[in-house]
C-alpha positions as CSV (number, residue, x, y, z in Angstrom):
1,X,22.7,0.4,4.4
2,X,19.3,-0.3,5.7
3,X,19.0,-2.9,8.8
4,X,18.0,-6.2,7.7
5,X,15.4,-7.9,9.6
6,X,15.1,-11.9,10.5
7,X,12.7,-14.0,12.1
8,X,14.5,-13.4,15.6
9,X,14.3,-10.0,15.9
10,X,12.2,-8.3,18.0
11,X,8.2,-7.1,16.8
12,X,8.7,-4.1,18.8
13,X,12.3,-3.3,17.5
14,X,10.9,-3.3,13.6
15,X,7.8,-1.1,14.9
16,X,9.6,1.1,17.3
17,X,12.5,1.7,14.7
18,X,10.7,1.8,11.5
19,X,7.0,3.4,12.2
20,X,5.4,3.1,9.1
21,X,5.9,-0.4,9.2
22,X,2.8,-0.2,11.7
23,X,0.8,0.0,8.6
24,X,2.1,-3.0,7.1
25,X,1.4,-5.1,10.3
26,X,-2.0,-4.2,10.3
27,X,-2.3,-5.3,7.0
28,X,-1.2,-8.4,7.9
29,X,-3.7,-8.4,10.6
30,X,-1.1,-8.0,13.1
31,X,-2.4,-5.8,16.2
32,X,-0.1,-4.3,19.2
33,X,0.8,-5.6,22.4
34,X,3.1,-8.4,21.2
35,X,5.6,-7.6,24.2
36,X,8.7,-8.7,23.8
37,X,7.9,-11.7,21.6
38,X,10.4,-11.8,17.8
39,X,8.8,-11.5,15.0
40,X,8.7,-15.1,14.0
41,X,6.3,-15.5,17.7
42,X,4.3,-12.5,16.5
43,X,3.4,-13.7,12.9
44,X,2.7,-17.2,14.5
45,X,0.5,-15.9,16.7
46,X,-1.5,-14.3,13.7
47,X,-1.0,-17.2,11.4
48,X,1.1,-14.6,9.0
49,X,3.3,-16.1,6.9
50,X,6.7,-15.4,8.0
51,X,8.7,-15.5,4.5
52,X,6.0,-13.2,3.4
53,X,6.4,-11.0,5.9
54,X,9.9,-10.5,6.1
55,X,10.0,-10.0,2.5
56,X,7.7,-7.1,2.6
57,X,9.1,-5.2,5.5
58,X,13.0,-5.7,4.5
59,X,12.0,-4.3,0.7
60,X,10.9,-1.6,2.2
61,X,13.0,-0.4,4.6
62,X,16.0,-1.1,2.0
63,X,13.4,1.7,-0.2
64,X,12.0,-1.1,-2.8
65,X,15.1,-2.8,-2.9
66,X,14.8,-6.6,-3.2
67,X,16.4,-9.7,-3.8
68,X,15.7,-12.9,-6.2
69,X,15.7,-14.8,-2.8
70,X,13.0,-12.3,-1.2
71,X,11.1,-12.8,-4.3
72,X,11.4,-16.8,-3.9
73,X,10.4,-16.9,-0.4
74,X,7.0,-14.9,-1.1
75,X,4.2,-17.1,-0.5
76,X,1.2,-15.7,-3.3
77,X,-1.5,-16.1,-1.5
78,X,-0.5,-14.8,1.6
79,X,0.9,-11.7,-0.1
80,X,-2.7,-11.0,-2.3
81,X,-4.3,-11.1,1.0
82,X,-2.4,-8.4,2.3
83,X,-2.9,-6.4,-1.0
84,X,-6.5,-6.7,-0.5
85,X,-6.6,-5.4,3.3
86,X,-4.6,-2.4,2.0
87,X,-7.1,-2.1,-0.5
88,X,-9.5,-1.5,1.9
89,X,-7.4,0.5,3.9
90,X,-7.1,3.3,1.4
91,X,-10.9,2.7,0.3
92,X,-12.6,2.3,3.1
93,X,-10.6,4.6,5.8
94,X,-7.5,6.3,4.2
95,X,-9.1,8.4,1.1
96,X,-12.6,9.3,3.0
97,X,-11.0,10.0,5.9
98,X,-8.7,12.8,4.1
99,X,-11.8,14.0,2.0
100,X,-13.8,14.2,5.5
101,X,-11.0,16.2,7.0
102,X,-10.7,18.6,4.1
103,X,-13.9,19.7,4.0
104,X,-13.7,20.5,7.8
105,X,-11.0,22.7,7.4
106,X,-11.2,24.6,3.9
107,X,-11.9,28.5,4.3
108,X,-15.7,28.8,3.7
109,X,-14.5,32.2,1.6
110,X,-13.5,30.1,-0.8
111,X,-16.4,28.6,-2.2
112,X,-15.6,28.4,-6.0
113,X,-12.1,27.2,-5.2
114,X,-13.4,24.6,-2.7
115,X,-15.5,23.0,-5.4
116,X,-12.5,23.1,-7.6
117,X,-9.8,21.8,-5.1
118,X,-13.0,18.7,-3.7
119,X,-13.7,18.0,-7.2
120,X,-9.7,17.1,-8.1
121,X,-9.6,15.2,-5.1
122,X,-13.3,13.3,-5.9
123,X,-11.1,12.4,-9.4
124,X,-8.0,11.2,-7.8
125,X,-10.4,8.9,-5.0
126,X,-12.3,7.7,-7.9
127,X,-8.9,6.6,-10.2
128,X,-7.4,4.8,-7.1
129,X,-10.6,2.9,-7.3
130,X,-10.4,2.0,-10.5
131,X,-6.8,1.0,-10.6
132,X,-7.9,-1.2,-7.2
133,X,-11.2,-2.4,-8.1
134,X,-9.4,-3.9,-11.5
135,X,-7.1,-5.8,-9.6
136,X,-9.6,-7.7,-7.2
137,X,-12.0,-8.4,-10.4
138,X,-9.5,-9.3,-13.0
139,X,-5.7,-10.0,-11.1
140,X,-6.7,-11.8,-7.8
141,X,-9.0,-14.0,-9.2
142,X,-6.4,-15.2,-11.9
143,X,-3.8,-15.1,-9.1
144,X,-5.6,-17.6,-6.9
145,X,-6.3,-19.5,-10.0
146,X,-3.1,-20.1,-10.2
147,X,-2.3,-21.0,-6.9
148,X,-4.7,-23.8,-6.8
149,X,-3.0,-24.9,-9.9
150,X,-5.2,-23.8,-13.1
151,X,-3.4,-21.4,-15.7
152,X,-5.7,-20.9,-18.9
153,X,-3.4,-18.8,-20.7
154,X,-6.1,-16.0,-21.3
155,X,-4.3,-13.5,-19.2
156,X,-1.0,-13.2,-18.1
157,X,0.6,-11.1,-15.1
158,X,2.7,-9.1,-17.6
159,X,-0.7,-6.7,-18.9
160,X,-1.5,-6.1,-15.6
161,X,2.5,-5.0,-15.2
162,X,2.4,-2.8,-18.4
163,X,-1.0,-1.1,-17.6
164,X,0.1,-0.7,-13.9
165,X,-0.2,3.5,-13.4
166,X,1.6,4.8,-10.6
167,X,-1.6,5.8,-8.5
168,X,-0.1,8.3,-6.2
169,X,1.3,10.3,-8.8
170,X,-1.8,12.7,-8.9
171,X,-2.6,12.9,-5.0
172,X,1.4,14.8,-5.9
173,X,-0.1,16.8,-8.1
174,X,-3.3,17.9,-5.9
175,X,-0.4,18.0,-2.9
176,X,0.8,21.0,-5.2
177,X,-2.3,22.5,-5.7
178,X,-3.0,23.2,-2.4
179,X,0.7,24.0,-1.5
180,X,0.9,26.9,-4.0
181,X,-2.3,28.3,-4.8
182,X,-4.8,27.8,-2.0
183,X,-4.8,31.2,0.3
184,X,-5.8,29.6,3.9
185,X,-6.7,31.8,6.4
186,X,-5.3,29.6,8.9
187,X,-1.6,27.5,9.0
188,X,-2.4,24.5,11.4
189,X,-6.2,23.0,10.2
190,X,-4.7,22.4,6.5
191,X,-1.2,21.6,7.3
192,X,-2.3,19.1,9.0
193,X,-4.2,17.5,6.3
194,X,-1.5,18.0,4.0
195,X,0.5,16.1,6.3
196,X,-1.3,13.3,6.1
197,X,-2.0,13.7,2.3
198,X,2.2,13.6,2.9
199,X,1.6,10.3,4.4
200,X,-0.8,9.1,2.2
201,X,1.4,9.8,-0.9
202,X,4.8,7.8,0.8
203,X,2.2,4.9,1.6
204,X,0.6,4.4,-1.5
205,X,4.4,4.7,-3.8
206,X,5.1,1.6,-1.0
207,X,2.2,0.0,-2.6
208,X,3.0,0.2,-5.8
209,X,6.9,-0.9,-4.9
210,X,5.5,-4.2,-3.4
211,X,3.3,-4.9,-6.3
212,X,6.1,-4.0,-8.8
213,X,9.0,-5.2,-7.0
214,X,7.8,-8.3,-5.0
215,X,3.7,-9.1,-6.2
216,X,4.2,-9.4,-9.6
217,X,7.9,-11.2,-9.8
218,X,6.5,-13.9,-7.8
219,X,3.7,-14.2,-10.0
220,X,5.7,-14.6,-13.2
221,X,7.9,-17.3,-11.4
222,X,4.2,-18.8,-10.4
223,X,3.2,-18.6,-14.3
224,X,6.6,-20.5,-15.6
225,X,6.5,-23.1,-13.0
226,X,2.5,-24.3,-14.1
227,X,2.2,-22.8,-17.5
């Protein structure tokens, strides 16, 4: 069973233990060099919320598992506005940063192929966008309508649960792709990138567990206790 974290544990313990959790602290706008201080110091520090915190990293590194008292401890807001950093994570830096690196490295003897394999990636950027961009125009806003107190009982949490598509389930596909049919000349320039497409994949189905598992429970139980 997956270690549990608490406030008193130590920052570096969780990051030196469990690496990709360095991508949820900096989503929390969290930075290193927090010595030896426990987590509880660190997110004071920051001005994270703790609950919030804890909730995310203990779901998953239990793989998405979570509790009805993880779910009751998330603070909304707090939560949203570490959805939105990742937004920009994978918008801003993620996504281009893969595209960038790809280009560097496919065989220029492959032209027709390249424009094939840069054009299913273009897609796959351009549906994470979507699915992203939808949440900040239509689900944040009613979110932190909510928090402030206002429910107007035009939308509700649950469409955005039933139209949620699991985004990384193409950048699979494209990791395929290139896996089978793509005759590099070289080994270590593309496995690289896959590697981080790898990465890329693991991070974005952690996404869609926090939005499904913890985001949009917490939200319901928002909606019944103001509606």
């Amino acid at each position: 069973m997956a270690e549990h974290y608490s406030a008193s544990h130590k920052m570096s313990d969780l990051a030196t233990n469990n690496y990709r959790m360095l991508l949820v602290m900096s989503r929390f706008g969290i930075g290193l060099g927090f010595g030896e201080k426990s987590i509880a110091q660190v997110c004071d520090d920051h001005g994270v919320d703790i609950d919030t915190f804890l909730a995310v990293i203990n779901m998953l590194v239990d793989d998405g598992h979570v509790t009805d008292s993880m779910v009751n401890q998330v603070n909304p807001q707090a939560l949203m506005d570490f959805l939105k950093r990742s937004h920009d994570y994978f918008l801003q830096y993620r996504l281009p940063g893969i595209r960038k690196d790809l280009v560097e490295v496919l065989d220029k003897s492959q032209n027709s192929l390249n424009e094939a394999v840069l054009k299913y990636f273009d897609e796959y950027a351009g549906e994470v966008n979507k699915h992203m961009k939808y949440e900040e125009r239509k689900v944040f806003p009613y979110v932190a309508a909510l928090v402030s107190g206002r429910y107007e009982g035009k939308y509700s949490i649950d469409i955005f649960r039933r139209h949620h598509d699991q985004i990384e389930l193409k950048l699979t596909e494209f990791k395929q792709i290139l896996i089978k049919y793509y005759p590099a000349s070289g080994t270590n320039e593309l496995n690289n990138v896959l590697f981080d497409i790898f990465n890329c994949e693991n991070d974005l189905a952690n996404h869609s567990k926090i939005e499904d598992n913890l985001f949009i429970p917490a939200i319901v139980k928002l909606e019944s206790s103001i509606a």
